[in-house]
SEFIZA-3560 file (N, C-alpha, C; in Angstrom, 3 decimals):
REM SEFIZA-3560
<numar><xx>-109.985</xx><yy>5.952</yy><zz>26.347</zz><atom>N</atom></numar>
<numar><xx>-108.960</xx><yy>6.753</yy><zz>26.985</zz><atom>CA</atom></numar>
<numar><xx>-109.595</xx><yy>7.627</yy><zz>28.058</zz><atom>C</atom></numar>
<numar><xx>-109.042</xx><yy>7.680</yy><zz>29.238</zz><atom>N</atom></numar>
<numar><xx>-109.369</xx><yy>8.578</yy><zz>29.944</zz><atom>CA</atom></numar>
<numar><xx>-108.836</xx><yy>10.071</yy><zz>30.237</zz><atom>C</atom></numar>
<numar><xx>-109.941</xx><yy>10.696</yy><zz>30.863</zz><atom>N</atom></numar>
<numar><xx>-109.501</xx><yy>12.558</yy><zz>30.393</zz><atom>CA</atom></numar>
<numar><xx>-108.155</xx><yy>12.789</yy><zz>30.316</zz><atom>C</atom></numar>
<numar><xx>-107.603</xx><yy>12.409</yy><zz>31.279</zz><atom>N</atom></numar>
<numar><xx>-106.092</xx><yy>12.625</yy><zz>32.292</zz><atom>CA</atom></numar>
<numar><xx>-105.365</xx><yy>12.533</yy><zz>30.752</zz><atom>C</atom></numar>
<numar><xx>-105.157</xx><yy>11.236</yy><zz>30.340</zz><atom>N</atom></numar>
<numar><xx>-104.659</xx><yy>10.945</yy><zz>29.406</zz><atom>CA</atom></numar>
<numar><xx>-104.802</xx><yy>11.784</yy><zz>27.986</zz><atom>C</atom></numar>
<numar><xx>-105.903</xx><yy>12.395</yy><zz>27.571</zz><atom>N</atom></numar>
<numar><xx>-106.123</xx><yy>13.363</yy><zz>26.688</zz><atom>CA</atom></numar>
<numar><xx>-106.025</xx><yy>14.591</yy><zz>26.835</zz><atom>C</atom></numar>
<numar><xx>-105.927</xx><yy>14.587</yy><zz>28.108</zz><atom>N</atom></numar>
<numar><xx>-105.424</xx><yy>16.032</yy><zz>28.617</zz><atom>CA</atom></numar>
<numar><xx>-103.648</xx><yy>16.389</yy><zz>28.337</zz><atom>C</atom></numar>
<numar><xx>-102.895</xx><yy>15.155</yy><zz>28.559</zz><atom>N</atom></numar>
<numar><xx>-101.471</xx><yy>15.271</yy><zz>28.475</zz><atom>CA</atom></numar>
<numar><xx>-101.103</xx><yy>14.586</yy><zz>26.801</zz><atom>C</atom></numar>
<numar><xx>-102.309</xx><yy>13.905</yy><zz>26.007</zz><atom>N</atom></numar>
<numar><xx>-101.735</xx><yy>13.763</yy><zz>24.280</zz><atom>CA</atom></numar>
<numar><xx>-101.679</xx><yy>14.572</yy><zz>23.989</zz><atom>C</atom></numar>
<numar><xx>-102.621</xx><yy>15.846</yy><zz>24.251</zz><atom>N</atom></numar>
<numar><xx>-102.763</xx><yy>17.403</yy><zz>23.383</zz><atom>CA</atom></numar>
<numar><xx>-102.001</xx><yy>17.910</yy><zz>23.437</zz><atom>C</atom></numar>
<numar><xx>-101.255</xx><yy>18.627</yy><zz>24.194</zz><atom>N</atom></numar>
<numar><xx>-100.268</xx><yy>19.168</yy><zz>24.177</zz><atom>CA</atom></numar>
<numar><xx>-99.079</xx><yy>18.596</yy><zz>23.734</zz><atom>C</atom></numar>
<numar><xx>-98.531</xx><yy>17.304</yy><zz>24.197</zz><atom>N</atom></numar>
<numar><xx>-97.203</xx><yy>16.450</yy><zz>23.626</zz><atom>CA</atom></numar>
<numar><xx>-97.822</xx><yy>16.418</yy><zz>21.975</zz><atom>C</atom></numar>
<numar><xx>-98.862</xx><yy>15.942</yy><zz>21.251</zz><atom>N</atom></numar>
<numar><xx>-98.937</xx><yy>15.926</yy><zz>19.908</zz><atom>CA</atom></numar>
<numar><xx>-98.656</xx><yy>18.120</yy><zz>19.264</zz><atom>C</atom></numar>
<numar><xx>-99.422</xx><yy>18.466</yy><zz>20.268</zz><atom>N</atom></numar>
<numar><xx>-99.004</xx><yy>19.959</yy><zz>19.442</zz><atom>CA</atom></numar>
<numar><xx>-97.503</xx><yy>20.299</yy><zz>19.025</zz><atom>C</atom></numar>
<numar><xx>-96.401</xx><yy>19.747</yy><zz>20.290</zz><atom>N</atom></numar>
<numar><xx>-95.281</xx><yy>20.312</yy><zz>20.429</zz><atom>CA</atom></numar>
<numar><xx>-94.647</xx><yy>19.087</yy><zz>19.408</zz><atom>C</atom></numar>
<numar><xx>-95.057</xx><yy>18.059</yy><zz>19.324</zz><atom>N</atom></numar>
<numar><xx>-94.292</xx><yy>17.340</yy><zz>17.911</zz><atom>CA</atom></numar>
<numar><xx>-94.408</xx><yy>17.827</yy><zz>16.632</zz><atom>C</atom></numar>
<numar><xx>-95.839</xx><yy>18.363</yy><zz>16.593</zz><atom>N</atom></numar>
<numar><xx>-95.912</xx><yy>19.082</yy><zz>14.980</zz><atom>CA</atom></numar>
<numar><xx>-95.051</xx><yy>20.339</yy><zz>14.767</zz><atom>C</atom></numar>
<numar><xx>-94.813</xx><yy>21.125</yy><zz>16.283</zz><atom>N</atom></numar>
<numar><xx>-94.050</xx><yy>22.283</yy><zz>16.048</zz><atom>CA</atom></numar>
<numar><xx>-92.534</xx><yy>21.783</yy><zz>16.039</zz><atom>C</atom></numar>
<numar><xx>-91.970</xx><yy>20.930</yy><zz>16.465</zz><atom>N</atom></numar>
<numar><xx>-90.581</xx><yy>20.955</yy><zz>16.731</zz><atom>CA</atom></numar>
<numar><xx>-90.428</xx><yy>20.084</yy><zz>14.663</zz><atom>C</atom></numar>
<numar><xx>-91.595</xx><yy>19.150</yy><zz>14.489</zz><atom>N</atom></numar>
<numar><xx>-91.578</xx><yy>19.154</yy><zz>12.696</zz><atom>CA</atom></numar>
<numar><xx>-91.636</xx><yy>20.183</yy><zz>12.177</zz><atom>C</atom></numar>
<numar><xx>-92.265</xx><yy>20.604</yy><zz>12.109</zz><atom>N</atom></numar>
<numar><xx>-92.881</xx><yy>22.165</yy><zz>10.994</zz><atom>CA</atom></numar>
<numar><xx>-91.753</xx><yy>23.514</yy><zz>11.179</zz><atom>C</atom></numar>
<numar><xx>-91.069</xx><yy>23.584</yy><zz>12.581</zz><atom>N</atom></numar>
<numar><xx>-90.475</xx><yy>24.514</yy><zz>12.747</zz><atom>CA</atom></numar>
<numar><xx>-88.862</xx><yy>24.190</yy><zz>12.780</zz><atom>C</atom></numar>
<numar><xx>-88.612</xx><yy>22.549</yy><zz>12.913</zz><atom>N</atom></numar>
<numar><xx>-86.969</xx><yy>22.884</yy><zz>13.259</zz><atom>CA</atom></numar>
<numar><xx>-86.806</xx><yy>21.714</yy><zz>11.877</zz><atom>C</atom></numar>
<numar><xx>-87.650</xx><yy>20.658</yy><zz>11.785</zz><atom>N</atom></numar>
<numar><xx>-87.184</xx><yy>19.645</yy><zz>11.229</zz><atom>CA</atom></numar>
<numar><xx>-86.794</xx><yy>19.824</yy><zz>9.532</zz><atom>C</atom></numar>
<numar><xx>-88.205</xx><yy>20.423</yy><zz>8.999</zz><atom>N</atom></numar>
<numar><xx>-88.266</xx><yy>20.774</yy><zz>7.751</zz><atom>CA</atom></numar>
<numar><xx>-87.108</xx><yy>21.761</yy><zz>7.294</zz><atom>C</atom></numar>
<numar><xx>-87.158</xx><yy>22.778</yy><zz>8.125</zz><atom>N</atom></numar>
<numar><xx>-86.164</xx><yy>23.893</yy><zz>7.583</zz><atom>CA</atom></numar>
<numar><xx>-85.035</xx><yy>23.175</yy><zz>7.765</zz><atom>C</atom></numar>
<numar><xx>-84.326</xx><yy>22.256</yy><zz>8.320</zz><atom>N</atom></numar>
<numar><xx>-83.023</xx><yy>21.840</yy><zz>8.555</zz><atom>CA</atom></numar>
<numar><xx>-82.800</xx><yy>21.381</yy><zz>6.989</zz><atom>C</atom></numar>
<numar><xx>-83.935</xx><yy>20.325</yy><zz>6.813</zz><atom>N</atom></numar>
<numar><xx>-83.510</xx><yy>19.200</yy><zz>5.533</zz><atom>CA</atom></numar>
<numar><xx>-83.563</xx><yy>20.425</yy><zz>4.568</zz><atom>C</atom></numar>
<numar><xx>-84.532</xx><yy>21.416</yy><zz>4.409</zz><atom>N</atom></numar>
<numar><xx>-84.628</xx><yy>22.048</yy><zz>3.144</zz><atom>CA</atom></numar>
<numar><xx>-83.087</xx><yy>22.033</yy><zz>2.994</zz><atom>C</atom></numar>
<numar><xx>-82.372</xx><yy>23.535</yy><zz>4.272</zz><atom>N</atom></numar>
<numar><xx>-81.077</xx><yy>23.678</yy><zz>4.055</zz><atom>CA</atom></numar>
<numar><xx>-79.873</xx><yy>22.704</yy><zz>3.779</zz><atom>C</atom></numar>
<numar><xx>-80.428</xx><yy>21.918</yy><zz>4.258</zz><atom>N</atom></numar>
<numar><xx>-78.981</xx><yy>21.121</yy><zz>3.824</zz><atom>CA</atom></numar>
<numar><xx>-79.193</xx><yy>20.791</yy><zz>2.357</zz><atom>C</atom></numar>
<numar><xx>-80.519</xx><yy>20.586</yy><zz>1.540</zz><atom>N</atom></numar>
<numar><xx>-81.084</xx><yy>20.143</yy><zz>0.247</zz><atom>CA</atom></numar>
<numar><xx>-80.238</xx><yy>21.292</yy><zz>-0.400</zz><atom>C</atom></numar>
<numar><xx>-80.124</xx><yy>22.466</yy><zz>0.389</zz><atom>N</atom></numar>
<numar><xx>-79.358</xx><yy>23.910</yy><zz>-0.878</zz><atom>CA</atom></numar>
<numar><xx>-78.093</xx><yy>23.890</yy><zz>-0.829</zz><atom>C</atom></numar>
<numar><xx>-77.519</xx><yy>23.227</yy><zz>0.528</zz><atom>N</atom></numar>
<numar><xx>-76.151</xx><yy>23.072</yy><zz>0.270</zz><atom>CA</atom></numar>
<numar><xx>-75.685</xx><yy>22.065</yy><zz>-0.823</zz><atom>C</atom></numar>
<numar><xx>-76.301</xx><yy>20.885</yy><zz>-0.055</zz><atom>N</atom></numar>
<numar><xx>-75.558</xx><yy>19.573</yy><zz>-0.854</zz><atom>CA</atom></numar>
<numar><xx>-76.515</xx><yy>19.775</yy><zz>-2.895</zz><atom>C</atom></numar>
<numar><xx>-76.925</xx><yy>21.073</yy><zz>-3.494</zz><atom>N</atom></numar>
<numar><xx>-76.790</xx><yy>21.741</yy><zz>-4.150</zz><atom>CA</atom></numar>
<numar><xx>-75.885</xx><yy>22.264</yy><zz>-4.598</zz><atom>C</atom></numar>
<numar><xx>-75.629</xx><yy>23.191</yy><zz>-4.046</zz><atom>N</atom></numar>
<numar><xx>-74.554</xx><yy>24.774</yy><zz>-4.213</zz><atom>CA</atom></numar>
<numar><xx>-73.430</xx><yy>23.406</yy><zz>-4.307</zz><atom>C</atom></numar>
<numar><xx>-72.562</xx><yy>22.839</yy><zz>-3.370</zz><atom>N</atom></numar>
<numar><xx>-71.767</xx><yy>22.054</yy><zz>-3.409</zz><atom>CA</atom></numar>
<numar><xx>-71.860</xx><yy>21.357</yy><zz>-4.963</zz><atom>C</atom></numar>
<numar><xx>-72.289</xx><yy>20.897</yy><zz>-5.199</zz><atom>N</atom></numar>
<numar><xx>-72.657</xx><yy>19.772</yy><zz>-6.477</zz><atom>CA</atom></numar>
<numar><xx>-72.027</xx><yy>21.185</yy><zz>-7.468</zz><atom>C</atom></numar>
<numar><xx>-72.752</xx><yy>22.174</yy><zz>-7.354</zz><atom>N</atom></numar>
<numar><xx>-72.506</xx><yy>22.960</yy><zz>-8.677</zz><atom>CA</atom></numar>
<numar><xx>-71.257</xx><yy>23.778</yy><zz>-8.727</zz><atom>C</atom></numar>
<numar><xx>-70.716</xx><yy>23.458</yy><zz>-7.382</zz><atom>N</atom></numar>
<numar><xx>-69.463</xx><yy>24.612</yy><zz>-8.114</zz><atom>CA</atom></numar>
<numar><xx>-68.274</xx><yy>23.902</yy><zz>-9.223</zz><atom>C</atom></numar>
<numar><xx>-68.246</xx><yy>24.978</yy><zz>-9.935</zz><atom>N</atom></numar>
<numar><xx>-66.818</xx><yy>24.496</yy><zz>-10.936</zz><atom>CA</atom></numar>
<numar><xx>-66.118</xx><yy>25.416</yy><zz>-10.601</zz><atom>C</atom></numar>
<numar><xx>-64.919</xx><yy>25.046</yy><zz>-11.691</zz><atom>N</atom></numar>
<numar><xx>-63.209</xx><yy>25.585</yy><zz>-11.774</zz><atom>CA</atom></numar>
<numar><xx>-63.900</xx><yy>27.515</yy><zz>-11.922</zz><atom>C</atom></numar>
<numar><xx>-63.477</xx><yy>28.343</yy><zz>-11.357</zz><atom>N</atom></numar>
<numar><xx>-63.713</xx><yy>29.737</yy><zz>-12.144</zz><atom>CA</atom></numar>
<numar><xx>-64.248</xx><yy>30.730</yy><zz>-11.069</zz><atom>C</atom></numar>
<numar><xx>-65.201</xx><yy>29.907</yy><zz>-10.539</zz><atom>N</atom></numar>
<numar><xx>-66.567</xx><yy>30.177</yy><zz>-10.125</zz><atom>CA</atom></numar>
<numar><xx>-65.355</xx><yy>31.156</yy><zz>-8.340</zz><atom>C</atom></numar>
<numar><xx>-66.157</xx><yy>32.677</yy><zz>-8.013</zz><atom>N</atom></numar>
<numar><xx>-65.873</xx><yy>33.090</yy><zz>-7.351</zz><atom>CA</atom></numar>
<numar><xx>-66.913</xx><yy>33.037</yy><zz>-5.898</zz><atom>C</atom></numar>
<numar><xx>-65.618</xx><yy>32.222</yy><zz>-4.658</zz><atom>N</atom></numar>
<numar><xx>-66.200</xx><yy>31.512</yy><zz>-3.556</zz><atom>CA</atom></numar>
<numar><xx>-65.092</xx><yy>32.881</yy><zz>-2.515</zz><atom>C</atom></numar>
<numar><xx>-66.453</xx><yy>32.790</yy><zz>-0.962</zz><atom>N</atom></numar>
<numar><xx>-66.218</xx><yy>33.197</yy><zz>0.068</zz><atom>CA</atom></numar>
<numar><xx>-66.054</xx><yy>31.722</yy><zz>0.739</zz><atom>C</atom></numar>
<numar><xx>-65.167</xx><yy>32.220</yy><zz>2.025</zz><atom>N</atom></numar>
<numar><xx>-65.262</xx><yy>30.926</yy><zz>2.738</zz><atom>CA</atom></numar>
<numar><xx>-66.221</xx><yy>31.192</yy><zz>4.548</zz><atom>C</atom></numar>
<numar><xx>-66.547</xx><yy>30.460</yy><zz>4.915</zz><atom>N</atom></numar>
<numar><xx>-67.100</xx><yy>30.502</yy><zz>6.345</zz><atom>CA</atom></numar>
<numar><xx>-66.076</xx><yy>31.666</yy><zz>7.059</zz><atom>C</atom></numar>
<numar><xx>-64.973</xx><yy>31.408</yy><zz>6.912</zz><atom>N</atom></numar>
<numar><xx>-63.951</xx><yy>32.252</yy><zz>7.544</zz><atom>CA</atom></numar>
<numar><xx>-63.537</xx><yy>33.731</yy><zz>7.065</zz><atom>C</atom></numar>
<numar><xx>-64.247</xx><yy>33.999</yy><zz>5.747</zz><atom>N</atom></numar>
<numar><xx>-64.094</xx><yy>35.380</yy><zz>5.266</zz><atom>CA</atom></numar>
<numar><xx>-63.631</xx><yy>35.527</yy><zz>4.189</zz><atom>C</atom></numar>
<numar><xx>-62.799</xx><yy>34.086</yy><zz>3.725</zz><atom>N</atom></numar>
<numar><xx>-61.328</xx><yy>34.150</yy><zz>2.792</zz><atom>CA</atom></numar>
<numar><xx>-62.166</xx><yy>34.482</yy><zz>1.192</zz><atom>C</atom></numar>
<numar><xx>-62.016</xx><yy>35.259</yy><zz>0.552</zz><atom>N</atom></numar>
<numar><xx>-62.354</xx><yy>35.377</yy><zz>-0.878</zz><atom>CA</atom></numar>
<numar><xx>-61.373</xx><yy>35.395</yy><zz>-1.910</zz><atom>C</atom></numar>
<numar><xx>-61.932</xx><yy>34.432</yy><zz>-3.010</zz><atom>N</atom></numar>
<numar><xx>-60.577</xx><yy>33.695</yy><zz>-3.965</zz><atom>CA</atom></numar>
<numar><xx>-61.691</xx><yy>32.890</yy><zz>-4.725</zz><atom>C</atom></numar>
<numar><xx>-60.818</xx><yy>32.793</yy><zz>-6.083</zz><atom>N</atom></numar>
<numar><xx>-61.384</xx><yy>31.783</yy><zz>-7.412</zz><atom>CA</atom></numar>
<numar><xx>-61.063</xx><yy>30.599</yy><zz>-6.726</zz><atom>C</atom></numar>
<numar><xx>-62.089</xx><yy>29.243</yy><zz>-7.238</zz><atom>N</atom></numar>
<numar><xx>-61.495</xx><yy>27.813</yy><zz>-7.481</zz><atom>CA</atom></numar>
<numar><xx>-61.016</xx><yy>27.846</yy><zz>-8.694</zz><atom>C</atom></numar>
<numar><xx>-60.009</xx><yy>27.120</yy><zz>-7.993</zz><atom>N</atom></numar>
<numar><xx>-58.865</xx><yy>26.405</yy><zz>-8.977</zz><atom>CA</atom></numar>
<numar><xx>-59.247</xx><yy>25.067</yy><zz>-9.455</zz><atom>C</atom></numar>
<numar><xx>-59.007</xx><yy>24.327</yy><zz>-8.541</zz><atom>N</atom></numar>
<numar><xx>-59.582</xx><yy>22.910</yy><zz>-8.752</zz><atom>CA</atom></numar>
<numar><xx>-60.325</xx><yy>22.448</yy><zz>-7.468</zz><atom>C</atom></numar>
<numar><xx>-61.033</xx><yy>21.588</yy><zz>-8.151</zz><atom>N</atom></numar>
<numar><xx>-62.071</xx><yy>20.423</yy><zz>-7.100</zz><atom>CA</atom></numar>
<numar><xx>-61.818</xx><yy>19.006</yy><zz>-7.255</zz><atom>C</atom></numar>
<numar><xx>-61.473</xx><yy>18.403</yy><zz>-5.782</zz><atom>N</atom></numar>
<numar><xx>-60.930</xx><yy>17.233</yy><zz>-5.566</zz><atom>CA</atom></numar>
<numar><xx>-62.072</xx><yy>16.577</yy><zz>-5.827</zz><atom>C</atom></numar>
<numar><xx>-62.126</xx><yy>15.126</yy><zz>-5.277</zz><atom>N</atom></numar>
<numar><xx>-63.008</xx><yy>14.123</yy><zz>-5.612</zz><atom>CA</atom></numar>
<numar><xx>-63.129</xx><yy>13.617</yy><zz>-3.888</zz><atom>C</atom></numar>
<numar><xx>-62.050</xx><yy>14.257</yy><zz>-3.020</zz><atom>N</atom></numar>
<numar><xx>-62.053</xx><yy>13.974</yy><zz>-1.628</zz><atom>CA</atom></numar>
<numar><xx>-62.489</xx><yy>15.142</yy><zz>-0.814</zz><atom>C</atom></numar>
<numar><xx>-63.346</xx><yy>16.187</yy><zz>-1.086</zz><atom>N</atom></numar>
<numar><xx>-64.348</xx><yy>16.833</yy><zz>-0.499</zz><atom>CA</atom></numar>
<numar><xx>-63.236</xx><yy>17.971</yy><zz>-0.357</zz><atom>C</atom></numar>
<numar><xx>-61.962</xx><yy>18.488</yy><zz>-1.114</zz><atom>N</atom></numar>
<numar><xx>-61.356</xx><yy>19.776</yy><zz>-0.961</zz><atom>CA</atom></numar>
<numar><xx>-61.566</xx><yy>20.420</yy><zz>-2.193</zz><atom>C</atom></numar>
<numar><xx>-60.884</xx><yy>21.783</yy><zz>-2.102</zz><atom>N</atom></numar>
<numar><xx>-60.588</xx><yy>22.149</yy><zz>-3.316</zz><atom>CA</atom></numar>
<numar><xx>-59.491</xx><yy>23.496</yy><zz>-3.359</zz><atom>C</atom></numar>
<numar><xx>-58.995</xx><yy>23.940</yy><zz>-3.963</zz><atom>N</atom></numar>
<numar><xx>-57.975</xx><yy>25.005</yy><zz>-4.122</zz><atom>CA</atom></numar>
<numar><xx>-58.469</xx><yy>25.916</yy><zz>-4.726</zz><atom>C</atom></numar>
<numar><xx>-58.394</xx><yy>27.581</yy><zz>-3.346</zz><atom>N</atom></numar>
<numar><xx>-58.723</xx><yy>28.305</yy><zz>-4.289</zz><atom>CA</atom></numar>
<numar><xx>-57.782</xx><yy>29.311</yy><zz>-4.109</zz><atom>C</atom></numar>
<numar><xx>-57.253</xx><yy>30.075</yy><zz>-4.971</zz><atom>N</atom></numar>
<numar><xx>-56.603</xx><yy>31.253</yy><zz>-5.586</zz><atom>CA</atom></numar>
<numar><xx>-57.308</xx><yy>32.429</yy><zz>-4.840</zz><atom>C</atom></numar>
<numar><xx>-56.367</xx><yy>33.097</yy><zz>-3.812</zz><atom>N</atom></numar>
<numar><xx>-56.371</xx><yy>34.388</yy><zz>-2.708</zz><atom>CA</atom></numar>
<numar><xx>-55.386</xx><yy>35.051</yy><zz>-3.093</zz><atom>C</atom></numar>
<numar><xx>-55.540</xx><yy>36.063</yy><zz>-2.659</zz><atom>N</atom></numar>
<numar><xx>-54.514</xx><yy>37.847</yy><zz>-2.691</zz><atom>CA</atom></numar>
<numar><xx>-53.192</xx><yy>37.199</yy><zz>-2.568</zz><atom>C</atom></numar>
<numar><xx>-53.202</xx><yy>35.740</yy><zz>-1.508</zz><atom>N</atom></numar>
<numar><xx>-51.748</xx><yy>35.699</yy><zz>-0.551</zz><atom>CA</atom></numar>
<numar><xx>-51.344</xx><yy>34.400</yy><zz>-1.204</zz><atom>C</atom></numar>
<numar><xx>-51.834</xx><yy>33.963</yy><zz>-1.886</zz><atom>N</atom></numar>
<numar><xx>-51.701</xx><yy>32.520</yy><zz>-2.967</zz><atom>CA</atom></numar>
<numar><xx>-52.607</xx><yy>31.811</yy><zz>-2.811</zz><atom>C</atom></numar>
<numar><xx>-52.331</xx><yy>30.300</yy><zz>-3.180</zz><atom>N</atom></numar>
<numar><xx>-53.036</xx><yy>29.101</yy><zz>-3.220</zz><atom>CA</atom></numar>
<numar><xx>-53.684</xx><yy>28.602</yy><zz>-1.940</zz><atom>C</atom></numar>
<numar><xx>-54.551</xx><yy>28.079</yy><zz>-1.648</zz><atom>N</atom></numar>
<numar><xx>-54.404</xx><yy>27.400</yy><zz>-0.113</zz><atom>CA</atom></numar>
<numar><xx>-55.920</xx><yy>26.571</yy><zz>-0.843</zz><atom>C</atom></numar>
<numar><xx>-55.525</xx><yy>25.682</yy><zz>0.552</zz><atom>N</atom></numar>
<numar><xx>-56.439</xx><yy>23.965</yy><zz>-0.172</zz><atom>CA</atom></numar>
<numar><xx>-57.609</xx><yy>24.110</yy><zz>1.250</zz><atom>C</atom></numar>
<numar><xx>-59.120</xx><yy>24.373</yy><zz>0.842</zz><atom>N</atom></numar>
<numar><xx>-59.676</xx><yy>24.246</yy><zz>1.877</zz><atom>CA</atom></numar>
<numar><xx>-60.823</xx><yy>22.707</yy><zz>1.314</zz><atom>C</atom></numar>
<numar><xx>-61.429</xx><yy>22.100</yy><zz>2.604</zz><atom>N</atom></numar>
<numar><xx>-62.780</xx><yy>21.629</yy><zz>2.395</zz><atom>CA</atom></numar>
<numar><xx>-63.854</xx><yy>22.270</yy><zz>2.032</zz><atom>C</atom></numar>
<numar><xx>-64.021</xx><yy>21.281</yy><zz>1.628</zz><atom>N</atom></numar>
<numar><xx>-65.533</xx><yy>22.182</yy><zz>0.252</zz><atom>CA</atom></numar>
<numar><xx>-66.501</xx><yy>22.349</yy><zz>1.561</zz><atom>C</atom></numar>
<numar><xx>-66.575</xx><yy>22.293</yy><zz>2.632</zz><atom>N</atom></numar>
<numar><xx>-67.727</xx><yy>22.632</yy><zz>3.599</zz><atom>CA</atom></numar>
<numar><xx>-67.473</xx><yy>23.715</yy><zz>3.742</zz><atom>C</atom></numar>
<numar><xx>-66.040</xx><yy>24.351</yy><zz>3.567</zz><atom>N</atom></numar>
<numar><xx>-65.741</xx><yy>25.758</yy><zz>4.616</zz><atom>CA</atom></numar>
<numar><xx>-66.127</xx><yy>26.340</yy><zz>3.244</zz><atom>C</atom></numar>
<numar><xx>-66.829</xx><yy>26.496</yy><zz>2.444</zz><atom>N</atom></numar>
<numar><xx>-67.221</xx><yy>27.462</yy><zz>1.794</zz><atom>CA</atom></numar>
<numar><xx>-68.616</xx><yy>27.527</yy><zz>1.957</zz><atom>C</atom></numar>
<numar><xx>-68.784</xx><yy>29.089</yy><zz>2.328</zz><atom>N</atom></numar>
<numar><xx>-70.181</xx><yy>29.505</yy><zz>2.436</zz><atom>CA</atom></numar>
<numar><xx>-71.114</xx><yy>29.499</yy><zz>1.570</zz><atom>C</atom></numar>
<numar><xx>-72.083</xx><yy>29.002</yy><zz>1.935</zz><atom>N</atom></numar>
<numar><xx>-73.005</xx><yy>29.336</yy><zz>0.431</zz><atom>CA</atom></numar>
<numar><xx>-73.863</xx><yy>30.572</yy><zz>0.532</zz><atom>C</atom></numar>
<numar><xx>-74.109</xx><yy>31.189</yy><zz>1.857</zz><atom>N</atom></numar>
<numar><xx>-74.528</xx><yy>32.234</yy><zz>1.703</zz><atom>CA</atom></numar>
<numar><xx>-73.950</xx><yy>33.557</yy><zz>1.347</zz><atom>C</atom></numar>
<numar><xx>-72.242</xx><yy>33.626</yy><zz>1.860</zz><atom>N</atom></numar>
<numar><xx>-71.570</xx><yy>34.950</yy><zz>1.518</zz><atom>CA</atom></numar>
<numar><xx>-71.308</xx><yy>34.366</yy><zz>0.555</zz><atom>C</atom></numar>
<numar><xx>-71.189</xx><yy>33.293</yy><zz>-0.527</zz><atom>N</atom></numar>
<numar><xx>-70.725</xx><yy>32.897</yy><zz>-1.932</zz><atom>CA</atom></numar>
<numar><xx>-71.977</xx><yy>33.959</yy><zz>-2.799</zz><atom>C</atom></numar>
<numar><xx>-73.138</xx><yy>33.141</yy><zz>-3.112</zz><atom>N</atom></numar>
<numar><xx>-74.491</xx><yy>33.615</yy><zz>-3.693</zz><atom>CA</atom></numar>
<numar><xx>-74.615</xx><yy>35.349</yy><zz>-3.670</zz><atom>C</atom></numar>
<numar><xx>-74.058</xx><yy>35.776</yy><zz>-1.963</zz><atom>N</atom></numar>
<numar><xx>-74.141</xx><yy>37.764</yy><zz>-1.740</zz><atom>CA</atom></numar>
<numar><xx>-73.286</xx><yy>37.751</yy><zz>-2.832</zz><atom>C</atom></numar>
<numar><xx>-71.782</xx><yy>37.177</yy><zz>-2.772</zz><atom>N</atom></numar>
<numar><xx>-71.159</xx><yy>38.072</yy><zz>-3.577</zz><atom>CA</atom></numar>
<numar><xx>-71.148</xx><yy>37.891</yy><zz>-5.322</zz><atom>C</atom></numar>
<numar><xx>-71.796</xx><yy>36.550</yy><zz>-5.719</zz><atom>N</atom></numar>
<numar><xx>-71.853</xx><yy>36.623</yy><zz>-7.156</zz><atom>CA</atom></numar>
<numar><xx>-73.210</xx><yy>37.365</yy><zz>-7.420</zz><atom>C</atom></numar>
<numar><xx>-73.982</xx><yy>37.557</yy><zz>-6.658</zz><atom>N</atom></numar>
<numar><xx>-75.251</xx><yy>37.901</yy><zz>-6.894</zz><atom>CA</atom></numar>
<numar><xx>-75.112</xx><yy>39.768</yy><zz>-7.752</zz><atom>C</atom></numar>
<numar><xx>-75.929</xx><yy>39.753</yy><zz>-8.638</zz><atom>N</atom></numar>
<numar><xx>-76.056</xx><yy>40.888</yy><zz>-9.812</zz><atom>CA</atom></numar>
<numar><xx>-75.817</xx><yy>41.639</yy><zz>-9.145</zz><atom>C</atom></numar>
<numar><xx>-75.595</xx><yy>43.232</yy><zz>-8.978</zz><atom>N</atom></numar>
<numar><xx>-75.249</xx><yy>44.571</yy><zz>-8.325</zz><atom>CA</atom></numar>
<numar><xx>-76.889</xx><yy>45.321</yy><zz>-8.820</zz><atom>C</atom></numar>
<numar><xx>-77.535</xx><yy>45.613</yy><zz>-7.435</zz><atom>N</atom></numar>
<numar><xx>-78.621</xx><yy>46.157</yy><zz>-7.299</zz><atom>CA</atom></numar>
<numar><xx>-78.591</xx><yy>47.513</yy><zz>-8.125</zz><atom>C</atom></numar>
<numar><xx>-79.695</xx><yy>48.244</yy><zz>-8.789</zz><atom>N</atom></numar>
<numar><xx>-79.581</xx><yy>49.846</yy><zz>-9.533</zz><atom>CA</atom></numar>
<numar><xx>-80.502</xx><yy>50.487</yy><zz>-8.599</zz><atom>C</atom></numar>
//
């Protein structure tokens, strides 16, 4: 190989390990905690949604919705629009 050429692998190989190490990995982890959290919710269990909405599930479809029980009644969302991060804040223990 000539210089020229090792002059321009170094850098293109650095910026592949960073765009792995920095965007690729963390993506799959997260989606590994969703398609988690998803798997585990049952009937009871108190969910926020992406949109703010806070309410019990009622039931869980088998077609990626579910019904949950709000201040203002029933309403049927997709199991995506529930957050898993404002879900976890709000079941999470109360700090002393």
């Amino acid at each position: 190989m000539s210089a020229e050429m090792q002059q321009f692998l170094g850098p293109l190989l650095l910026f592949a390990v960073f765009i792995i190490f920095f965007i690729v990995l963390p993506q799959r982890k997260k989606l590994r905690q969703e398609k988690n959290f998803d798997k585990g919710l049952k009937k009871g269990d108190k969910v926020v949604t992406k949109s703010g909405l806070h309410g019990k599930l009622l039931e869980l479809h088998e077609d990626g919705t579910c019904i949950i029980e709000t201040g203002a009644g029933k309403v049927k969302f997709e199991r995506s629009a529930l957050s898993m991060e404002l879900t976890n804040k709000e079941n999470a223990p109360a700090k002393k």
